[in-house]
N, CA, C and O atoms as a Tinker XYZ file with bonds, in Angstrom:
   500  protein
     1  N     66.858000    9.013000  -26.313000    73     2
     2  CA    66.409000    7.811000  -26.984000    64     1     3
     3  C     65.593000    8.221000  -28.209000    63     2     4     5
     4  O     64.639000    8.998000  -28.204000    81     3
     5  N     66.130000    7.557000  -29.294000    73     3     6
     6  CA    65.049000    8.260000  -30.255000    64     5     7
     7  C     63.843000    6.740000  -30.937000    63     6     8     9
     8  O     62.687000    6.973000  -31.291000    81     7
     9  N     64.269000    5.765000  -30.964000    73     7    10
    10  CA    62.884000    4.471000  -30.968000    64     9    11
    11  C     63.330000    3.527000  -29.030000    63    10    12    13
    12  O     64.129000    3.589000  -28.096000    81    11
    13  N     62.248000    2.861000  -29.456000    73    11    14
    14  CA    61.563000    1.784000  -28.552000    64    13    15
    15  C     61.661000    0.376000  -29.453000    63    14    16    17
    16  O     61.127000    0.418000  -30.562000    81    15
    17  N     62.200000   -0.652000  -29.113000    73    15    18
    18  CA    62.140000   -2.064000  -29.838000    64    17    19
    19  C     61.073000   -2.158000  -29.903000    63    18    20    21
    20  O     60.667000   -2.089000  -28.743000    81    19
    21  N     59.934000   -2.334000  -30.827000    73    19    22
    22  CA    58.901000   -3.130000  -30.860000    64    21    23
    23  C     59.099000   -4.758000  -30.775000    63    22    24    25
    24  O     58.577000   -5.467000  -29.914000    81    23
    25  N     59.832000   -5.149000  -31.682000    73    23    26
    26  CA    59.630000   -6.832000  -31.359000    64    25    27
    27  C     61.208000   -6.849000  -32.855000    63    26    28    29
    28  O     61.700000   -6.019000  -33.620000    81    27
    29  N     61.448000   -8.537000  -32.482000    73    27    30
    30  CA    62.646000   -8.571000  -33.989000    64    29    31
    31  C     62.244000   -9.633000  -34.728000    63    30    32    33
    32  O     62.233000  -10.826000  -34.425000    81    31
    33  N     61.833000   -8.948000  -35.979000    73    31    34
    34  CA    60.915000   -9.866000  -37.230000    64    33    35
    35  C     62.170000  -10.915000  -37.795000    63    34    36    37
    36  O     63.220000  -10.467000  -38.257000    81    35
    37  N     61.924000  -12.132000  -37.696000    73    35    38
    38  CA    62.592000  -13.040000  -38.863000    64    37    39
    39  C     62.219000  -13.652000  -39.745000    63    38    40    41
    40  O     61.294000  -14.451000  -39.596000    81    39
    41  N     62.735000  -13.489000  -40.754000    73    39    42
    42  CA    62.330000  -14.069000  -42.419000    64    41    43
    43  C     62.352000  -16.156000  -41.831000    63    42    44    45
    44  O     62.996000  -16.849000  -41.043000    81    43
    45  N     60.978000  -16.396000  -43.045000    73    43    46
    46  CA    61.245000  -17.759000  -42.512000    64    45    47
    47  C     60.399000  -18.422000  -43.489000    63    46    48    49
    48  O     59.486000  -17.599000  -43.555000    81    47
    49  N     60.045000  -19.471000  -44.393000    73    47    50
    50  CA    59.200000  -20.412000  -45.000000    64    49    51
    51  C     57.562000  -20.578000  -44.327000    63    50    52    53
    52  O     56.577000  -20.247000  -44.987000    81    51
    53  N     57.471000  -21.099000  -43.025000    73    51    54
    54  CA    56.932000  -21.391000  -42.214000    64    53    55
    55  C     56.104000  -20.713000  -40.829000    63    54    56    57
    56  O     56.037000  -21.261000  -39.729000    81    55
    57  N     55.604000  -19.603000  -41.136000    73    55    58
    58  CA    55.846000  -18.585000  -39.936000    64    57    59
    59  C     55.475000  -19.103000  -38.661000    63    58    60    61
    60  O     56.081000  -18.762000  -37.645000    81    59
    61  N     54.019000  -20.323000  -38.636000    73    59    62
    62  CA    53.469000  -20.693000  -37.585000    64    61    63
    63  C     54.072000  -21.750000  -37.004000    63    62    64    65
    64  O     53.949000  -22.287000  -35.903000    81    63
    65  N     54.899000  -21.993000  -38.165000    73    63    66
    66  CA    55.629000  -23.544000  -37.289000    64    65    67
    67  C     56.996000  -22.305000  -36.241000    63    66    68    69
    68  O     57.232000  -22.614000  -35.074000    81    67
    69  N     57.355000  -21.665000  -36.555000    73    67    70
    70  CA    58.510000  -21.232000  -36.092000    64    69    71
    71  C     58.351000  -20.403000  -34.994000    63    70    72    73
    72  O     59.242000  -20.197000  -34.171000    81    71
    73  N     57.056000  -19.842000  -34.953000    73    71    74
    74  CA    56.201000  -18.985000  -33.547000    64    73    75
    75  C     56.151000  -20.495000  -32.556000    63    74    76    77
    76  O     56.583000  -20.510000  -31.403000    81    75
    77  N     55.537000  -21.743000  -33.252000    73    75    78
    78  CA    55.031000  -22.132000  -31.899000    64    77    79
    79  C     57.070000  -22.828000  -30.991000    63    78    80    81
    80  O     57.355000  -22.934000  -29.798000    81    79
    81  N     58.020000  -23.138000  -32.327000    73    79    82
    82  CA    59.308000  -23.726000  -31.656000    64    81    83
    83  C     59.801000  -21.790000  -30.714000    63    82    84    85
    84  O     60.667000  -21.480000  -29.896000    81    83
    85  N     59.432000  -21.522000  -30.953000    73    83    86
    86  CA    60.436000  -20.286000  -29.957000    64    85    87
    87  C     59.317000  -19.898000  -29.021000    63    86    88    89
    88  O     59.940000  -19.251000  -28.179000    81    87
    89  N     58.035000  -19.890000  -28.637000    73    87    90
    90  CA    57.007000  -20.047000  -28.130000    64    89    91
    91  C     57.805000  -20.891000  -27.068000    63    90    92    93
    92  O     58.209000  -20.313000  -26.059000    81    91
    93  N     58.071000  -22.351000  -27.264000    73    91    94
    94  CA    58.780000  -23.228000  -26.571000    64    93    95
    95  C     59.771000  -22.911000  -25.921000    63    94    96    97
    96  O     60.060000  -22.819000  -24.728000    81    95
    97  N     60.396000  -22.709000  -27.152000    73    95    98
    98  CA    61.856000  -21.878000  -26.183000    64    97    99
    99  C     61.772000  -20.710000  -25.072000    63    98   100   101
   100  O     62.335000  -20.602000  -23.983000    81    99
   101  N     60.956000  -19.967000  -25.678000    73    99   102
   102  CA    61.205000  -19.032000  -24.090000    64   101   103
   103  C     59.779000  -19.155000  -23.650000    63   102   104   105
   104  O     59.099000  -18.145000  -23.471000    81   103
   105  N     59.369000  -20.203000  -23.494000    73   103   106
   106  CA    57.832000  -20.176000  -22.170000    64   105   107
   107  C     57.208000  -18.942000  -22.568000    63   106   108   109
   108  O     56.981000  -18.181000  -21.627000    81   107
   109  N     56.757000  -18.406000  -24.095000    73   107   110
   110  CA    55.770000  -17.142000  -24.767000    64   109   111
   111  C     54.832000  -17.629000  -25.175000    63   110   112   113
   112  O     54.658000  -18.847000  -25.134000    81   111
   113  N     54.010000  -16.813000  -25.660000    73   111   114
   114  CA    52.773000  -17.159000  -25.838000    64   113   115
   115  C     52.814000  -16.984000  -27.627000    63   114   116   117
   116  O     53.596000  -16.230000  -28.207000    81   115
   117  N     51.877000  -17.788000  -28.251000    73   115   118
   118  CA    52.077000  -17.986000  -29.823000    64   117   119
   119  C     51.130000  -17.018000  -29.981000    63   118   120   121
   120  O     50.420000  -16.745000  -29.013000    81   119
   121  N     50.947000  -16.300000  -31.286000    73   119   122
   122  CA    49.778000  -15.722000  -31.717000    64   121   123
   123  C     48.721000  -15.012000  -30.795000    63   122   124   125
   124  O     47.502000  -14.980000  -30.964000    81   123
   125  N     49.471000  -14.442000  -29.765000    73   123   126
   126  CA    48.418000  -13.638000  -28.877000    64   125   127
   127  C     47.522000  -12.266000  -29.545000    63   126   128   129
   128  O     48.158000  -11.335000  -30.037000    81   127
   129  N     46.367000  -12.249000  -29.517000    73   127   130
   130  CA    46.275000  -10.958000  -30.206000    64   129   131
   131  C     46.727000   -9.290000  -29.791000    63   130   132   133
   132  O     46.671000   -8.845000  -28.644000    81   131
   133  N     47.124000   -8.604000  -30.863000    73   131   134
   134  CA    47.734000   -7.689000  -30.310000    64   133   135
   135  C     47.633000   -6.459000  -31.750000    63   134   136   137
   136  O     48.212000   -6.694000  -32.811000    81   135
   137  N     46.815000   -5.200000  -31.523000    73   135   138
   138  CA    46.686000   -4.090000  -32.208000    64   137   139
   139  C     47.422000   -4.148000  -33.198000    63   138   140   141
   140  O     46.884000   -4.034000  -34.300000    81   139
   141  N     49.320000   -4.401000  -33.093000    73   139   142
   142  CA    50.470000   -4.162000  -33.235000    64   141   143
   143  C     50.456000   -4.406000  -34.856000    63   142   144   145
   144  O     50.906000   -3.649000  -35.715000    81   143
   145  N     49.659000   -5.979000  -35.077000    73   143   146
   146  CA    50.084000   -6.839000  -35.862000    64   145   147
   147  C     49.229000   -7.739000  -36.427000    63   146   148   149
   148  O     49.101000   -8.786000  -35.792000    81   147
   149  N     48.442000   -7.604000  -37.706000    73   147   150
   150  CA    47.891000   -8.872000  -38.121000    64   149   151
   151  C     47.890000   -9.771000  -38.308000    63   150   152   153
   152  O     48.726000  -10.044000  -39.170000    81   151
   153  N     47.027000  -11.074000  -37.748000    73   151   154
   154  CA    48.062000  -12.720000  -37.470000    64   153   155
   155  C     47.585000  -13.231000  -38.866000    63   154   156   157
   156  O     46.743000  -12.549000  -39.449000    81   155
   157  N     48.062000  -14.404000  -39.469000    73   155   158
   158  CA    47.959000  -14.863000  -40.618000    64   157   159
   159  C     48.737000  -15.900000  -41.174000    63   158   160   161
   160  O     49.749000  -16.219000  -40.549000    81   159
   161  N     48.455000  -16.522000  -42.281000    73   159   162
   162  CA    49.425000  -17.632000  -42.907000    64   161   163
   163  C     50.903000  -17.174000  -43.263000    63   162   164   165
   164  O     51.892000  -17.871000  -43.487000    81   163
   165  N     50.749000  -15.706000  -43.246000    73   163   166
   166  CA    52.404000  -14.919000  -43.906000    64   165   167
   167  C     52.956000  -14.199000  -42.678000    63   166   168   169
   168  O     54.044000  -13.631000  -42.772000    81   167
   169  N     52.014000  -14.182000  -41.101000    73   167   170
   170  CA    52.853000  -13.684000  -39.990000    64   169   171
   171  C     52.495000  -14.061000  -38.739000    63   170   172   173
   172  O     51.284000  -14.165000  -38.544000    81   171
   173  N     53.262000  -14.301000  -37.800000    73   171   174
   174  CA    53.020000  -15.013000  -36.938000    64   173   175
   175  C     53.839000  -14.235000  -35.753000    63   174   176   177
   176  O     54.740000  -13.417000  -35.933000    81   175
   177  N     53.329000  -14.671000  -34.532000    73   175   178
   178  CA    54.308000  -13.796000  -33.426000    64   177   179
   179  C     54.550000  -14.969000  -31.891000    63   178   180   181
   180  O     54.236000  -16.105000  -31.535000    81   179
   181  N     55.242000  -13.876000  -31.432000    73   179   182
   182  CA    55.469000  -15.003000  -29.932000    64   181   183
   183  C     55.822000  -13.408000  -29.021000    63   182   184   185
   184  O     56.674000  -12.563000  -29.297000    81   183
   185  N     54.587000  -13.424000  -27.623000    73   183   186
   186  CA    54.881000  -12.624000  -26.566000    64   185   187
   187  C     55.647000  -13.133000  -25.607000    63   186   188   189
   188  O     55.155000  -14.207000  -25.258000    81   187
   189  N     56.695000  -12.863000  -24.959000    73   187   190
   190  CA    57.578000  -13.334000  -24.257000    64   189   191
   191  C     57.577000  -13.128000  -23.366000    63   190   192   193
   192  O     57.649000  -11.907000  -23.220000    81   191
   193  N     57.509000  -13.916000  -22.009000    73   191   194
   194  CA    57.189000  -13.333000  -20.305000    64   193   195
   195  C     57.929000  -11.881000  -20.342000    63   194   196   197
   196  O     57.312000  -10.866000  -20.018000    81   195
   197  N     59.105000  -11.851000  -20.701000    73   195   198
   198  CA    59.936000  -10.637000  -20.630000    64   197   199
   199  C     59.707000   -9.310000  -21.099000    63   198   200   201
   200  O     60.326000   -8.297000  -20.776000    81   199
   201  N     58.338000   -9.466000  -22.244000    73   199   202
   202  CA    57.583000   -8.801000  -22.353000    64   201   203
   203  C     58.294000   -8.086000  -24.197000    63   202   204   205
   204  O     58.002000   -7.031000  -24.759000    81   203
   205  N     59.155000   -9.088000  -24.602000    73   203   206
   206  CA    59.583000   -8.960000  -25.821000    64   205   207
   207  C     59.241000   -9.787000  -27.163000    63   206   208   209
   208  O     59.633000  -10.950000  -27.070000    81   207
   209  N     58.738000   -9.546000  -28.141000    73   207   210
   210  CA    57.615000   -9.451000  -28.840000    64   209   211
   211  C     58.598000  -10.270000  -30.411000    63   210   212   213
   212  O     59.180000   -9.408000  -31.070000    81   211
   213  N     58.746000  -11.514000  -30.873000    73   211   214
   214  CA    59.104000  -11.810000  -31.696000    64   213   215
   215  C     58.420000  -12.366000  -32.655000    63   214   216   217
   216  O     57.847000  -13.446000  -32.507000    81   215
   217  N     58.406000  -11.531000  -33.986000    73   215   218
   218  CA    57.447000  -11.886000  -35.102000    64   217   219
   219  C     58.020000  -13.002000  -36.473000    63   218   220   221
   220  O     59.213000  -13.303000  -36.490000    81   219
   221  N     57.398000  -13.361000  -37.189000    73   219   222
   222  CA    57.605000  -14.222000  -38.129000    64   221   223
   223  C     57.456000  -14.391000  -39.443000    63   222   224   225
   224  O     56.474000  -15.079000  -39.720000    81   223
   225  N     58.034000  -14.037000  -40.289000    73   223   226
   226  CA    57.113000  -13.042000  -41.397000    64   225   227
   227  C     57.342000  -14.475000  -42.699000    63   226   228   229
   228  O     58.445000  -15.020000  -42.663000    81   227
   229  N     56.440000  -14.941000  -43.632000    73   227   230
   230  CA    56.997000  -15.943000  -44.361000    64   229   231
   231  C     57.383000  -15.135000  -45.822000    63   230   232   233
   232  O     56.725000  -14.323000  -46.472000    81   231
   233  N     59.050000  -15.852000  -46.099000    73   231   234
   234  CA    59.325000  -15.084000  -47.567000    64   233   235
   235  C     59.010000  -16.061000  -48.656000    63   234   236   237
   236  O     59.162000  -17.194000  -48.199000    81   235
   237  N     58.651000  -16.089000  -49.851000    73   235   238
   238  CA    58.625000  -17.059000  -50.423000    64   237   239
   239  C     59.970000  -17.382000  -50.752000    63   238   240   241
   240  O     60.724000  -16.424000  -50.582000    81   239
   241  N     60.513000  -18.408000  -51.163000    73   239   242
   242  CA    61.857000  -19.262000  -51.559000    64   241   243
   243  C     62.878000  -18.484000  -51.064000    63   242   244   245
   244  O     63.838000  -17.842000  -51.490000    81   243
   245  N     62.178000  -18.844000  -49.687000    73   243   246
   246  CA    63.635000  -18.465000  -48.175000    64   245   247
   247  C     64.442000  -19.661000  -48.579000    63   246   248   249
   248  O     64.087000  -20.798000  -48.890000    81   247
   249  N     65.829000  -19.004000  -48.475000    73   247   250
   250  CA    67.253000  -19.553000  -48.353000    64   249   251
   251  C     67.218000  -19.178000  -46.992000    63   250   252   253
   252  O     66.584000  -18.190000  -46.621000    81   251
   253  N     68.223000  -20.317000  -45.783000    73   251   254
   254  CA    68.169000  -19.835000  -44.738000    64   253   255
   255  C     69.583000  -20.061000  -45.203000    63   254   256   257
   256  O     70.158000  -20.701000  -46.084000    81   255
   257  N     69.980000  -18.983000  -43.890000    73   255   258
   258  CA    71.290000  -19.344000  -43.251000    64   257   259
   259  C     72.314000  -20.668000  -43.878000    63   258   260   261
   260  O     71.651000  -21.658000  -44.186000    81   259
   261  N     73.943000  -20.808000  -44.114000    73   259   262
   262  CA    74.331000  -22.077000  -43.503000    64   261   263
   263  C     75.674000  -21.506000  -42.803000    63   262   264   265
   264  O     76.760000  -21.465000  -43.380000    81   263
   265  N     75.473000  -21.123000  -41.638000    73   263   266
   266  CA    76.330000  -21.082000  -41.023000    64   265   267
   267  C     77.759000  -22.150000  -40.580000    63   266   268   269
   268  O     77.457000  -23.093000  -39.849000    81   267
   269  N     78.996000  -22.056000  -40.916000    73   267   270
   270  CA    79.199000  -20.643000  -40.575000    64   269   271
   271  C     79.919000  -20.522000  -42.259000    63   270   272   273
   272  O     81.121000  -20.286000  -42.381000    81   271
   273  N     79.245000  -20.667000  -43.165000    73   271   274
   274  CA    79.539000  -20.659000  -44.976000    64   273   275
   275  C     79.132000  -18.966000  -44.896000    63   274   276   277
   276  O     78.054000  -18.477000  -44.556000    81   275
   277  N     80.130000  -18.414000  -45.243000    73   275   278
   278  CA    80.165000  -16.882000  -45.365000    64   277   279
   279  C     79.077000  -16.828000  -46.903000    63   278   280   281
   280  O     78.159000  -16.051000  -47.165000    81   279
   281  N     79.427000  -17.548000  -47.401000    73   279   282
   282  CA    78.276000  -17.363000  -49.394000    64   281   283
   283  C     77.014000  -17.290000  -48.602000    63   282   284   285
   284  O     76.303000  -16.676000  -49.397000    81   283
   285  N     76.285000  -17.511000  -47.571000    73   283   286
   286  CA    75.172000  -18.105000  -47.211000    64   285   287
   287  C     75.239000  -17.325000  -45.508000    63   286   288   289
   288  O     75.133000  -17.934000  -44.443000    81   287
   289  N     75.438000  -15.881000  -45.690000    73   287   290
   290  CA    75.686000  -15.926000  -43.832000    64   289   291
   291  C     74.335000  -15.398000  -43.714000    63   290   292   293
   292  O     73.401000  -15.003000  -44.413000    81   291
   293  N     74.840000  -15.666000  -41.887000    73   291   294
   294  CA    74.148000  -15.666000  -40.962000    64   293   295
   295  C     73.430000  -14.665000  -40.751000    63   294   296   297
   296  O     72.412000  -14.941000  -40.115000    81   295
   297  N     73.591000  -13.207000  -41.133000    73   295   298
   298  CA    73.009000  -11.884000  -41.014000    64   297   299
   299  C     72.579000  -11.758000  -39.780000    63   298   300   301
   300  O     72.431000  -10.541000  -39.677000    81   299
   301  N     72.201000  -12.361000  -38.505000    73   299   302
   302  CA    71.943000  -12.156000  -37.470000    64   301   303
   303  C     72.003000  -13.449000  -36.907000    63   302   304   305
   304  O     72.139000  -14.441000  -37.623000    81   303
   305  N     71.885000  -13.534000  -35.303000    73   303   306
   306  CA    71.630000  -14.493000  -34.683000    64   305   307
   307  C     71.104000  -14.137000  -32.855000    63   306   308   309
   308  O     71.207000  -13.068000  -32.253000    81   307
   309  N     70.585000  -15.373000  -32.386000    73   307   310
   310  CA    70.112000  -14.954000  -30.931000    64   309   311
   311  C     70.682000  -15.662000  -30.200000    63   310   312   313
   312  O     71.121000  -16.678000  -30.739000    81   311
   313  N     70.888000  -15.545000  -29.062000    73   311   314
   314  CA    72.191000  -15.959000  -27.618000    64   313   315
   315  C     71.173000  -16.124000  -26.631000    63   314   316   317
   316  O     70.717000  -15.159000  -26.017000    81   315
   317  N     70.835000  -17.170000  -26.467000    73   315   318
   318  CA    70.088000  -17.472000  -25.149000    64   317   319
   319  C     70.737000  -17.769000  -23.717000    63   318   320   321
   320  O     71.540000  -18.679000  -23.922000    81   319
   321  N     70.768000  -17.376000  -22.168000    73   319   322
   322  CA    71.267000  -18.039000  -21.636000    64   321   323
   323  C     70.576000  -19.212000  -20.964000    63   322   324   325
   324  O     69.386000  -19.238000  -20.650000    81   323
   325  N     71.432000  -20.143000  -20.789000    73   323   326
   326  CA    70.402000  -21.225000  -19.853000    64   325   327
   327  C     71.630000  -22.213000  -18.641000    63   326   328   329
   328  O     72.685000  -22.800000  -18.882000    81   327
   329  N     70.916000  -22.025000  -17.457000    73   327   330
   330  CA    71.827000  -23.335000  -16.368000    64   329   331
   331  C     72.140000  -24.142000  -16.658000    63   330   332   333
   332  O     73.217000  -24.438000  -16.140000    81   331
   333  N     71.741000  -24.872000  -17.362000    73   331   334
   334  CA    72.532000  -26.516000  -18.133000    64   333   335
   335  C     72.281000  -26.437000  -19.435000    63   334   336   337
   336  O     71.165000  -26.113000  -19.840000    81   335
   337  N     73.477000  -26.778000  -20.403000    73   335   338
   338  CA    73.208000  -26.840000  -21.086000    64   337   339
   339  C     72.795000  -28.268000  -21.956000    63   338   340   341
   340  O     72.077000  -28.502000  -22.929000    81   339
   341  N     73.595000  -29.023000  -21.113000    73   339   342
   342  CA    73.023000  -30.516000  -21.851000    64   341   343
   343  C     71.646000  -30.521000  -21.886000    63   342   344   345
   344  O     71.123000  -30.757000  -22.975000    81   343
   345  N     70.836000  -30.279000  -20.775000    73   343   346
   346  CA    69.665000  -30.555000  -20.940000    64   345   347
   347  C     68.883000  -28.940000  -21.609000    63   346   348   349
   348  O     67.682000  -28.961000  -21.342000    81   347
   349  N     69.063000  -28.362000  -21.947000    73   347   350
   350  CA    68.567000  -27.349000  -22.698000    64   349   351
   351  C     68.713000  -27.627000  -24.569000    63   350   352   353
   352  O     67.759000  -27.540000  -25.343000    81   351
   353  N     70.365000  -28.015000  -25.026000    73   351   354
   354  CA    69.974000  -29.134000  -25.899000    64   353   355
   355  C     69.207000  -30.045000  -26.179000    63   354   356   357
   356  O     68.531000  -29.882000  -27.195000    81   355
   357  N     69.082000  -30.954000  -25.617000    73   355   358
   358  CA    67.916000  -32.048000  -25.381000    64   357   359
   359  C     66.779000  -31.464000  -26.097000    63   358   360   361
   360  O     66.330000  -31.633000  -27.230000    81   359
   361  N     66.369000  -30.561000  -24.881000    73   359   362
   362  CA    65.225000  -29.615000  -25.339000    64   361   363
   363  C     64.742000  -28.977000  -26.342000    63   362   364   365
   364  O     63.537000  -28.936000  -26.589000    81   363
   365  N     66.073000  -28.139000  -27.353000    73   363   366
   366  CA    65.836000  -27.711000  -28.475000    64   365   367
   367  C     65.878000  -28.492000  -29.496000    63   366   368   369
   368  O     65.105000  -28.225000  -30.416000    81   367
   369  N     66.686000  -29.548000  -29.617000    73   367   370
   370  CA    66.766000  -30.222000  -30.112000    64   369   371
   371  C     65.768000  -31.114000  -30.735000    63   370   372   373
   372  O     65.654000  -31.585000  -31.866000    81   371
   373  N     64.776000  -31.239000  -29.164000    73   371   374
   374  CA    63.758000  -32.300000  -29.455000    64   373   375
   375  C     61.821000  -31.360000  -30.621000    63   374   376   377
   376  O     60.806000  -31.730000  -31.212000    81   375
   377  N     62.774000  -29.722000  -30.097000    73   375   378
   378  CA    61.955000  -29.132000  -30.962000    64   377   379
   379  C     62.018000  -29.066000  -32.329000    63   378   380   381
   380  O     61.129000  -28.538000  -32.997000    81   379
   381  N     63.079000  -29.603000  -32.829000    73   379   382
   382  CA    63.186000  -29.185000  -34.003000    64   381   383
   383  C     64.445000  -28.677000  -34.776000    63   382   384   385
   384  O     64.732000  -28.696000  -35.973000    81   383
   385  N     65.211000  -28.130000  -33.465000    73   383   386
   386  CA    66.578000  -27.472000  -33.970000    64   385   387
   387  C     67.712000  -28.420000  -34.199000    63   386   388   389
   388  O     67.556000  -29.629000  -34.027000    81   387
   389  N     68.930000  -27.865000  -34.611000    73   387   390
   390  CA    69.907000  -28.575000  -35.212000    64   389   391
   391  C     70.966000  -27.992000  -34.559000    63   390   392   393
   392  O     71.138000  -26.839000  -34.163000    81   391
   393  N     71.759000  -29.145000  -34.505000    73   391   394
   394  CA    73.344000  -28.630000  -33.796000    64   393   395
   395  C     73.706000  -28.375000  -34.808000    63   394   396   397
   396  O     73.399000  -29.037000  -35.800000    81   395
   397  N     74.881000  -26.764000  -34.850000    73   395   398
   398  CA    75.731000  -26.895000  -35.398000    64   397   399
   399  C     76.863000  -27.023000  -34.920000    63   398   400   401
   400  O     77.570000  -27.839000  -35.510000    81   399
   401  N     77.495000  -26.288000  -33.678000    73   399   402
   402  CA    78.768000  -26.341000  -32.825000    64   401   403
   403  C     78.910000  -27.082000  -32.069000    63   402   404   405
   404  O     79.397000  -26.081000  -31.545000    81   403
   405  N     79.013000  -27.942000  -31.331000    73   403   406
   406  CA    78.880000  -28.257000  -30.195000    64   405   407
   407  C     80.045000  -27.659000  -29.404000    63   406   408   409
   408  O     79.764000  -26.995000  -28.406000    81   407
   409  N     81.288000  -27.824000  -29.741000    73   407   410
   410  CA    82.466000  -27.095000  -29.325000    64   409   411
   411  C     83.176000  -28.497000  -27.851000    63   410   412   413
   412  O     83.173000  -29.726000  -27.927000    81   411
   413  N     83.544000  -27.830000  -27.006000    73   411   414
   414  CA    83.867000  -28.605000  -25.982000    64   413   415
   415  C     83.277000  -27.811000  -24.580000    63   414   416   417
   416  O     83.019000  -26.620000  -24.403000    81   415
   417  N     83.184000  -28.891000  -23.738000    73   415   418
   418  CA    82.936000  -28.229000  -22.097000    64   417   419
   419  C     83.289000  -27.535000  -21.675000    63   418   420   421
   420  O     82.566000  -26.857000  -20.945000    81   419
   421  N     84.516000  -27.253000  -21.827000    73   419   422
   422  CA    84.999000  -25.732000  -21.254000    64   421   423
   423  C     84.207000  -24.702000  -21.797000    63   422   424   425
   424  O     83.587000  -23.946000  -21.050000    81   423
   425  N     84.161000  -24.587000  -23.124000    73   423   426
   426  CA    83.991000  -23.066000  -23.852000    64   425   427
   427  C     82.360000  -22.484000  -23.351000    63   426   428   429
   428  O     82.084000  -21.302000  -23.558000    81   427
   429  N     81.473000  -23.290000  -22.778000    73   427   430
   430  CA    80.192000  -22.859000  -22.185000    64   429   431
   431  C     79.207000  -22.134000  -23.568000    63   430   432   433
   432  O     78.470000  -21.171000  -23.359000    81   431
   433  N     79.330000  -22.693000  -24.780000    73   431   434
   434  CA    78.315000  -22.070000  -25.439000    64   433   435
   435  C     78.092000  -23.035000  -26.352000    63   434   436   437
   436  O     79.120000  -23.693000  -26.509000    81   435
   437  N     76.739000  -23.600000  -27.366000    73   435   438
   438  CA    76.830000  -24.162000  -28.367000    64   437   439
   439  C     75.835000  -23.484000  -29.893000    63   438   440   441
   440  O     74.792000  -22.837000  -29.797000    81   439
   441  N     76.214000  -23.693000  -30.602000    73   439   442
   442  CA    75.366000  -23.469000  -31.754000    64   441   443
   443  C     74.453000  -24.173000  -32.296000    63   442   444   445
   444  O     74.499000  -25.402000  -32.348000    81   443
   445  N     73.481000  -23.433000  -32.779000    73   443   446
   446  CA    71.940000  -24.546000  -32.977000    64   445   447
   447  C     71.844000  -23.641000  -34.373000    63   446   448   449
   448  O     72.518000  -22.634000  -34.588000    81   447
   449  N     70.797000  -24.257000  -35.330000    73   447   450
   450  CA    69.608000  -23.616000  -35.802000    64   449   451
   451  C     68.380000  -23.637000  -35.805000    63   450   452   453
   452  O     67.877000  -24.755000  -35.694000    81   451
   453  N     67.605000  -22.650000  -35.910000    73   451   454
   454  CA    66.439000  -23.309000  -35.712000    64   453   455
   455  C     65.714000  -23.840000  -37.004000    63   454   456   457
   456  O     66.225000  -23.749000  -38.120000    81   455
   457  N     64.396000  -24.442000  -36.744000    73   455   458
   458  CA    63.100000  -25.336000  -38.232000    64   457   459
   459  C     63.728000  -24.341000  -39.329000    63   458   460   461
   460  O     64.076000  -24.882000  -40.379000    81   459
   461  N     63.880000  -23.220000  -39.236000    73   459   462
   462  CA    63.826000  -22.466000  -40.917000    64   461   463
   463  C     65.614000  -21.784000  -41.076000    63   462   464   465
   464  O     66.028000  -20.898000  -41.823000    81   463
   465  N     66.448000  -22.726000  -39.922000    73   463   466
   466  CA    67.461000  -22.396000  -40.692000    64   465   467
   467  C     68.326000  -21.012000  -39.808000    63   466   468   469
   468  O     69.370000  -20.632000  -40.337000    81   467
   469  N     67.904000  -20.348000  -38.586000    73   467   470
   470  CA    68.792000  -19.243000  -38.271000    64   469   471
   471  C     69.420000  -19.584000  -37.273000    63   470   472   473
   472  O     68.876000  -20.153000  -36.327000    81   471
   473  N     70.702000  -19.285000  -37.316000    73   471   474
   474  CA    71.440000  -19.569000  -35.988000    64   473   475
   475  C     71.192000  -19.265000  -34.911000    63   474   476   477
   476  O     70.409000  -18.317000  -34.841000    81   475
   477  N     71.623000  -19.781000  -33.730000    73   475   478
   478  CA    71.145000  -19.182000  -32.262000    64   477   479
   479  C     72.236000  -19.965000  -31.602000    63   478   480   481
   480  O     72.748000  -20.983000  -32.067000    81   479
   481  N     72.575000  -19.318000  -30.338000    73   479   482
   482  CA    73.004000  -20.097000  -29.687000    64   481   483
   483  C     73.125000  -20.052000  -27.697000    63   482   484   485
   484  O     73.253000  -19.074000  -26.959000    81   483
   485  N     73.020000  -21.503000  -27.364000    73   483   486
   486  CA    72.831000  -21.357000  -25.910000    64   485   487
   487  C     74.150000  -21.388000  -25.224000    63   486   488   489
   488  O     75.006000  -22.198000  -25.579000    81   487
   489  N     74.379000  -20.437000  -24.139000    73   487   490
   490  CA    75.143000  -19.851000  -23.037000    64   489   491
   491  C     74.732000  -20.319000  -21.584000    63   490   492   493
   492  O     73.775000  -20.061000  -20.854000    81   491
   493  N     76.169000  -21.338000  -21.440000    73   491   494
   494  CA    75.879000  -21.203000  -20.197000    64   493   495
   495  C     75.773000  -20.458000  -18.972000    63   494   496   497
   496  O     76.834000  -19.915000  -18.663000    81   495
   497  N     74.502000  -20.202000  -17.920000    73   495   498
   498  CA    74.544000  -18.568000  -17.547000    64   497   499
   499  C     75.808000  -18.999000  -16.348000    63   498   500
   500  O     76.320000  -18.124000  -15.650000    81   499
């Protein structure tokens, strides 16, 4: 092994609004203090029960994402799983995020973005 993940930084307008919607999403803690990382108006973080560490960094005149417009891609994205998904929609939804896929019932996955624009999407486990 030659690194250890520290945590996965995403570019964003907003850093504290976007710590506390994924805070939400995975039951983490916003802005915990931590050696690692100075908290601030330009960075923000979320500790994750799982013990994985996602930071927030603000760019000025962030373009996000528009998936799935290749001029405008996605450069990354996150795959959550969850038992239902209707009601896990609901949920993100009511945070802030945006459908983009919905797809159909069979296919068990949908596409979201989140407040600043990056794709994600939930799996049914």
């Amino acid at each position: 092994m030659i690194a250890e993940l520290q945590c996965v930084v995403l570019d964003c307008p907003d850093p504290a609004r976007l710590a506390r919607f994924y805070a939400a999403v995975f039951g983490g803690e916003a802005d915990r203090p931590d050696k690692r990382w100075a908290l601030g108006e330009d960075w923000a973080t979320v500790h994750t029960p799982t013990g994985l560490v996602f930071c927030f960094q603000r760019v000025e005149e962030y373009l996000p994402p528009r998936w799935p417009d290749p001029a405008h891609p996605q450069q990354s994205h996150l795959d959550f799983g969850v038992p239902d998904l209707d009601r896990a929609q609901e949920q993100v939804l009511a945070l802030g995020a945006t459908l983009l896929d919905r797809g159909d019932d069979a296919r068990g996955w949908r596409v979201f973005a989140d407040p600043a624009g990056h794709p994600f999407c939930l799996l049914r486990h």
